[in-house]
Structure formats: C-alpha cells, structure tokens
C-alpha positions in Angstrom: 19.3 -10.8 31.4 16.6 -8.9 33.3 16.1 -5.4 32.2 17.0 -2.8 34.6 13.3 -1.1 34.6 11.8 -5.1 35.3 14.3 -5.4 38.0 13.6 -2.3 40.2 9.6 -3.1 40.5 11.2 -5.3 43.2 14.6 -4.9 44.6 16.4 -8.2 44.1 18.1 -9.6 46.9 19.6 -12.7 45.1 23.0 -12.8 45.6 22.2 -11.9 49.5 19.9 -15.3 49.5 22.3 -17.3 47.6 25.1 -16.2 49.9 23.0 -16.6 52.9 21.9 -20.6 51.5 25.2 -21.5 50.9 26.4 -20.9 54.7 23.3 -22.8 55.6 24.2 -25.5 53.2 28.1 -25.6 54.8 27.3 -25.1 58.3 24.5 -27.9 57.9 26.9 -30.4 56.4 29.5 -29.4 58.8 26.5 -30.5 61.9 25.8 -33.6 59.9 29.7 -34.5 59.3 30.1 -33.6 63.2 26.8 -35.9 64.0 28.1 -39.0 62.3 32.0 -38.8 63.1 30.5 -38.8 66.8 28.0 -41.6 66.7 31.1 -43.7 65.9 29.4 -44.4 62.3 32.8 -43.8 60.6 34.2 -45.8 63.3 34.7 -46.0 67.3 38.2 -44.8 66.9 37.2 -41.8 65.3 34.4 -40.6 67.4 36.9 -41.0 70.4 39.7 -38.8 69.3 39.7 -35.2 70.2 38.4 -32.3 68.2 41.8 -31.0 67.5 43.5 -34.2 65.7 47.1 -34.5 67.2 48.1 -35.5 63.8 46.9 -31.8 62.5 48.1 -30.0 65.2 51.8 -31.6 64.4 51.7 -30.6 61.1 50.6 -26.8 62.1 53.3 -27.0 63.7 55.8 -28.2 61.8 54.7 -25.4 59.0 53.5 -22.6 61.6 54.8 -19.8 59.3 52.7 -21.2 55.9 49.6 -22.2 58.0 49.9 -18.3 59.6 50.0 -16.7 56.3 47.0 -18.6 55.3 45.0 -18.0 57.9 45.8 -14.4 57.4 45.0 -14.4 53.7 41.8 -16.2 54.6 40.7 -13.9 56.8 41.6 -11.0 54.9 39.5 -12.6 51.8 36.7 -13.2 54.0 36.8 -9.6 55.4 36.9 -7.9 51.8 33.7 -10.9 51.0 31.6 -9.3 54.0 32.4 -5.9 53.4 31.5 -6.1 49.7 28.2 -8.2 50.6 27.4 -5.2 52.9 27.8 -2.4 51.0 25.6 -4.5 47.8 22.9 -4.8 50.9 23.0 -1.2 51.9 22.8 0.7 48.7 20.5 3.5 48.5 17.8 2.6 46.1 18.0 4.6 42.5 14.9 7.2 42.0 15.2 9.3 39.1 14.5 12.9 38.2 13.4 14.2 35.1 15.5 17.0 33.1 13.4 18.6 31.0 15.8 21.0 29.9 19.4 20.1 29.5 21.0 23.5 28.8 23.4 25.0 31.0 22.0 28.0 33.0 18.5 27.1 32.2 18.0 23.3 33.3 14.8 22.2 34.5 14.4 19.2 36.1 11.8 17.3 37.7 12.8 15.4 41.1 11.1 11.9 41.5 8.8 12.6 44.3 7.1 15.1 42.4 6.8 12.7 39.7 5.4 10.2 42.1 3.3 13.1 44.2 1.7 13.7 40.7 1.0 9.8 39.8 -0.9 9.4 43.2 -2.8 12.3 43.1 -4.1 11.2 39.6 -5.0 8.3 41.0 -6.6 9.0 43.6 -8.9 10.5 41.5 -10.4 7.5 40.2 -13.4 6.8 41.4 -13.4 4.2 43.9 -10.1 4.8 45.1 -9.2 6.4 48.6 -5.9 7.0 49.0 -3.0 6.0 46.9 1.1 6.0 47.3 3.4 6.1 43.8 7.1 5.5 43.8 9.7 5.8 40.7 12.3 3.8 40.8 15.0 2.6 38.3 17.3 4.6 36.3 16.4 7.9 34.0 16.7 6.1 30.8 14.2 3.1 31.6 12.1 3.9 34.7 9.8 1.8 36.7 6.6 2.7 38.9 5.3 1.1 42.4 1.9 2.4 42.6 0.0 1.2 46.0 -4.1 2.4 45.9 -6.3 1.6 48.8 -9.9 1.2 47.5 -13.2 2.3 49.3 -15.7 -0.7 50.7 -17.7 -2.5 47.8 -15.5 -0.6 44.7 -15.6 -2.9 42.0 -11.3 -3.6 41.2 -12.3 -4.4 37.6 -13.3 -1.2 37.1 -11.0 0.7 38.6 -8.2 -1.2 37.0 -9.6 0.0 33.9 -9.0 3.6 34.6 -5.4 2.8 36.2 -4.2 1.2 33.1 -6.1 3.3 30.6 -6.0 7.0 32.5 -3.7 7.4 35.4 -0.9 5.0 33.8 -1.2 6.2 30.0 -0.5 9.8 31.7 2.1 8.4 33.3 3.9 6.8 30.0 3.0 10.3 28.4 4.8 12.8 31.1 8.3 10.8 31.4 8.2 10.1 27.6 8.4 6.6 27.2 6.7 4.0 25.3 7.0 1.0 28.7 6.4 1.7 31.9 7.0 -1.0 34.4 4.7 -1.0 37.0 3.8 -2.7 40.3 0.1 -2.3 41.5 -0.4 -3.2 45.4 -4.5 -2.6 46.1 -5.6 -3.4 49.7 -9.7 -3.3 49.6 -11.2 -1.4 52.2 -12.7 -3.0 55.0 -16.5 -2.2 56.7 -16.5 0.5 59.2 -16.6 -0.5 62.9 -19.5 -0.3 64.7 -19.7 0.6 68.3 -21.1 -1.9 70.8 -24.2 0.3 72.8 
C-alpha cells in the first residue's frame, strides 16, 4: 500500500482511469459484437433479423413487471455508481496547517500557504533560481511538498539541486518536524531573452 505522503506528490486518478477503460473495453466489444453479427459472420440469418429480437421482446413481455423492476434497480445502481465516481473526482485536495500549540484558548497554528509562501521564498534564494512556487499537500501527520523553481539562463541544475536538497528542503523537514518529506521538484530552465529585429 502506498503511503498517504507518496500518494499526494501526485493526485491519483486510478480508479477514474480504470472506470473510464473498462467502458472503453465494453463499448468496444459491444462495436465489435455489433460489426460481426452484421457482416453475417455468425450467420446470414442473424445479420437479417432486427435489433430488437422478437423472441426478447416476447419474453419482456410475458415478465413486464420483473424486467421493470430490473431496469429500475439497474438504473438506480448505476445512478448511486456515477454519483459516487463524481464526488471521488471532485474532492477538494487536503493541505494541512500546522498547530503549534494545541491548548485551548491559546492555539497557534500555521495555515499551509504560509508554510508553502515560506518554502518558496527560501528558495528562491538560491542562487540561480528566479522564481519558485511550493505547495503542501497530504495530511498533518505525514505531509508532502510540490516545489516548482524556474531557473535563470545558463544556471548550472547540479548545483542548485545541491542547495534544494541540502538548504531549502532540510529547513523544510526542520519547521514541520518530521524526519521524510516527500517531495516533487518541477524546474523549467530559463530560456535566452528575445531580441528585437532593427
């Protein structure tokens, strides 16, 4: 099982994918079944009956009030299916603040995008690096980091990976008093200024 702290560096969207394959995977066999019962390969009989078998529709018929109540219950199952899928999709994401002081009266606590204002700012202050973004994610008990840093023309990224990991990051660990903290680096490299065409 994936720890929670791995599995917020990047929301998962698993079950959304899996869901959304396995539609595929029925509506494509469904084509296919539709492809080959109509190219008379299962027969020229077959391919020239209608859609609606009249053998089916009899037996609808003949049990209308058990085929109703299962297309009801179907639907109602598919309903609660969506519903649940939707709300999984649309979940906020989890940031956490930091309580530094628990007592009643007198709590302090730390929200997350001061945590993640104060990772950036230390940041950028490494040498090389012009602008950078932090985010905390996960819960308060195991928290995860997605740091994005945008370097200057010709910085050298060994070097300022260095100070990430050994500066910024360490401080990082330090201030929301754990030992691991998961973390995500994005780095876009800075590209040449323009030059105007005289």
């Amino acid at each position: 099982m994936t720890p929670p702290s791995v599995a917020a560096l990047a929301r998962s969207y698993r079950a959304e994918r899996v869901l959304t394959g396995l539609v595929g995977l029925l509506a494509l066999a469904a084509g296919a079944l539709a492809l080959v019962v109509g190219q008379g390969w299962l027969g020229s009989f077959r391919a020239l009956r209608p859609v609606l078998d009249p053998i089916a529709v009899e037996r609808l018929t003949a049990w209308q009030t058990t085929a109703r109540v299962g297309a009801v219950v179907l639907g109602v199952v598919l309903l609660v299916l969506g519903v649940l899928i939707a709300l999984r999709a649309l979940r906020p994401e989890r940031h956490p603040d930091l309580a530094l002081d628990d007592e009643p009266g007198r709590g302090l606590v730390v929200t997350s995008g001061a945590i993640a204002a104060a990772i950036a700012a230390d940041a950028e202050r490494v040498d090389g690096v012009s602008r950078a973004r932090a985010t905390v994610v996960g819960e308060v008990s195991a928290p995860a980091l997605r740091l994005s840093v945008w370097l200057h023309e010709g910085t050298r990224l060994k070097q300022v990976w260095r100070e990430l990991d050994e500066s910024v990051l360490r401080r990082a660990r330090e201030s929301l008093g754990v030992d691991a903290l998961p973390t995500a680096v994005r780095v876009e490299l800075g590209s040449g200024e323009r030059q105007r065409v005289r």
